[in-house]
N, C-alpha and C positions, 0 to 999 in steps of 0.2 A: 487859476486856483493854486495856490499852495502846497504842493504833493510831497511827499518821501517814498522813494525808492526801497527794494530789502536790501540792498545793499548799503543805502544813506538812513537809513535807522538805525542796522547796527554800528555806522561809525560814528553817528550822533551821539549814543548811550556811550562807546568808547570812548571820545571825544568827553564827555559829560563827567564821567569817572576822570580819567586819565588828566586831562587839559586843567580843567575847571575844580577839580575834586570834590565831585558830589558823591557820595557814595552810593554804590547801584541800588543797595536795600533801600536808600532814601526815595530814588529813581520808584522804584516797586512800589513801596507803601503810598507817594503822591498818586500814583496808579490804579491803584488799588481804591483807596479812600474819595480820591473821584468820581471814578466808576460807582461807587458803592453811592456817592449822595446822587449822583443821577439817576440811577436805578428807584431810589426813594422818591424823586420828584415823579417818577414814569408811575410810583406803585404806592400813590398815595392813602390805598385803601387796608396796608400792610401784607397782599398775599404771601401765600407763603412761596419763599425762593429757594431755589434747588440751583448748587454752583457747581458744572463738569469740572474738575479741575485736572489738568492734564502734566506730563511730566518733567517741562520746563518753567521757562519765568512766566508764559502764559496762564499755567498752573499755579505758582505762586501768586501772579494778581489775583486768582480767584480765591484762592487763600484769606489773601489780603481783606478781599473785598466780604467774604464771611464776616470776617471777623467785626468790623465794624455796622454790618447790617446788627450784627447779634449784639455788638454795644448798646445800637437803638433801638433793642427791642423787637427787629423785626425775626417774624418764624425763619429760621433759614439751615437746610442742610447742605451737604456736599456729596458729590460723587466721586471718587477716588479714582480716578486714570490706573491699571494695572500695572503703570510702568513708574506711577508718582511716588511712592516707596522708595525708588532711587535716585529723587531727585536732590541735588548737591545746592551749594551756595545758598541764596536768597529764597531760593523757592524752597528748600529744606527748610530752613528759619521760620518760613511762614506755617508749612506745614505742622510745623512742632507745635507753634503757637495756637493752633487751631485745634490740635490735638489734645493739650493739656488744657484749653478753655472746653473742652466735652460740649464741642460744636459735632450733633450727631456728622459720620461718615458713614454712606450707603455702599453698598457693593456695583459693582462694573456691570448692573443689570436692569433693563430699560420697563422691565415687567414689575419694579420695586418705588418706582416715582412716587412719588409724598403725594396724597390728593386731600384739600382739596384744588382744583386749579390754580397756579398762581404764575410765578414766571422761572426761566428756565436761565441758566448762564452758561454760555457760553464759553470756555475757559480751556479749552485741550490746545491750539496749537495756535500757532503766531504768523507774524510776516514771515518771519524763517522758513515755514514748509515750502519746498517745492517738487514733493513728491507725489501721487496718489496716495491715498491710503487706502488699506485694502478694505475687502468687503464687508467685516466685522464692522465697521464703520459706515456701511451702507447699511447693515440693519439696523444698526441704532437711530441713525439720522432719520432714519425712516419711522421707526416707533415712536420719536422724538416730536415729527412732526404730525403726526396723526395726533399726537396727546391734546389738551387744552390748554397748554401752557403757552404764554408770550416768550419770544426768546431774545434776550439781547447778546450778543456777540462781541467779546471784549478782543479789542483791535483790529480786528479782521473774521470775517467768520472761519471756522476751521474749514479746510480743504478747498478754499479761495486763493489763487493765482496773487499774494501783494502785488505784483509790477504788471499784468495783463487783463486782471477783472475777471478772466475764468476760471471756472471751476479747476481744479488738479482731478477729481474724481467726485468722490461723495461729499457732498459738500453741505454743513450746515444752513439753513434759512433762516435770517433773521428778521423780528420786525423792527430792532434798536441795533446798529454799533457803534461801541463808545471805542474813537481811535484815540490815540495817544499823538500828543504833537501837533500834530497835522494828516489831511488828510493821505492816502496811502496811491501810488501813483497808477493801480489799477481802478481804482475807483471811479476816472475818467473815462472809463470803457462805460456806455450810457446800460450795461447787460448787469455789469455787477449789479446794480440796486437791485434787483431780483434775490439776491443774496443778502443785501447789506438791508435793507429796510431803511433809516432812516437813520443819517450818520451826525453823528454828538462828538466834537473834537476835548478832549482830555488834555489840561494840562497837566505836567508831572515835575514842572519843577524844573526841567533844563534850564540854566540862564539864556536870558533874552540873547545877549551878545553870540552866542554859539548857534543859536535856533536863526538869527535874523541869516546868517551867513547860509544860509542851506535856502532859504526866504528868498532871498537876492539872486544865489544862484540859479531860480526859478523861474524870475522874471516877474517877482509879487514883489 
């Protein structure tokens, strides 16, 4: 299988910018807008969606992916990360844009969920974590899961190991992740699925020629 590393994701995305000059917001918005039509094919009855968005470009896909839900019509709100307020670059961009489209934003509070059931996004943190997070984050996940809501998990679910397939701590449950690329090199751990639910590869756009080389280096 065709894996990426946290380490060979973020020099793919470098590489993608830098080498090839895709621009990262472009990188994001393919991201995002895939995410967003898969989510449509999963939720063809329109529930309504509720997107965590958290304070990096994991947070800006979810952005992203608002946005275009609410193009089509679908019901869709956001949860606002306490720390997404200060987010910079492309996930800033996207925030704005979601802000001045009067895409409702809910508070940082798991007692506030939209009902009636629909599904849930996953959107706070990325390959990049390799810390626990703390227990604030164990009550949510847990309110989270108790709810009614289907969750898909955009890239990786938050507080999942990218390169080991174990948890870091509190770690979201999904029953969709839409990864970007390819899939992620802990996903090979046969434990992760307990996490991941059922994994949907996301294209975004990198050029073939940059992607086939990381392909290669794999042995696919």
């Amino acid at each position: 299988m065709f894996t990426l590393s946290r380490s060979e994701v973020r020099e793919l995305d470098r590489r993608a910018v830098e080498e090839f000059g895709v621009p990262s917001v472009v990188l994001m918005e393919n991201a995002g807008r895939g995410a967003a039509e898969l989510l449509m094919r999963l939720n063809p009855d329109r529930k309504p969606v509720v997107i965590l968005c958290g304070p990096g470009n994991n947070g800006g896909d979810g952005f992203v992916i608002a946005r275009h839900l609410d193009n089509a019509g679908w019901p869709v709100w956001t949860i606002d990360h306490p720390g997404a307020s200060q987010s910079t670059g492309d996930a800033a961009i996207n925030r704005t844009i979601v802000e001045r489209s009067t895409i409702p934003v809910l508070p940082w509070l798991p007692e506030v969920l939209p009902t009636p059931a629909g599904w849930l996004v996953d959107a706070l943190f990325g390959t990049g974590l390799n810390r626990s997070l703390d227990e604030s984050y164990a009550h949510y996940f847990r309110a989270l899961g108790t709810s009614e809501y289907q969750t898909l998990a955009i890239d990786i679910p938050s507080g999942l190991d990218c390169d080991t397939g174990e948890p870091l701590g509190p770690t979201v449950r999904a029953a969709h992740t839409a990864t970007f690329v390819a899939h992620k090199r802990g996903f090979l751990n046969p434990k992760s699925k307990e996490w991941t639910g059922e994994i949907h590869v996301i294209d975004i756009g990198a050029p073939r020629a940059l992607v086939d080389q990381y392909r290669t280096s794999t042995g696919t």
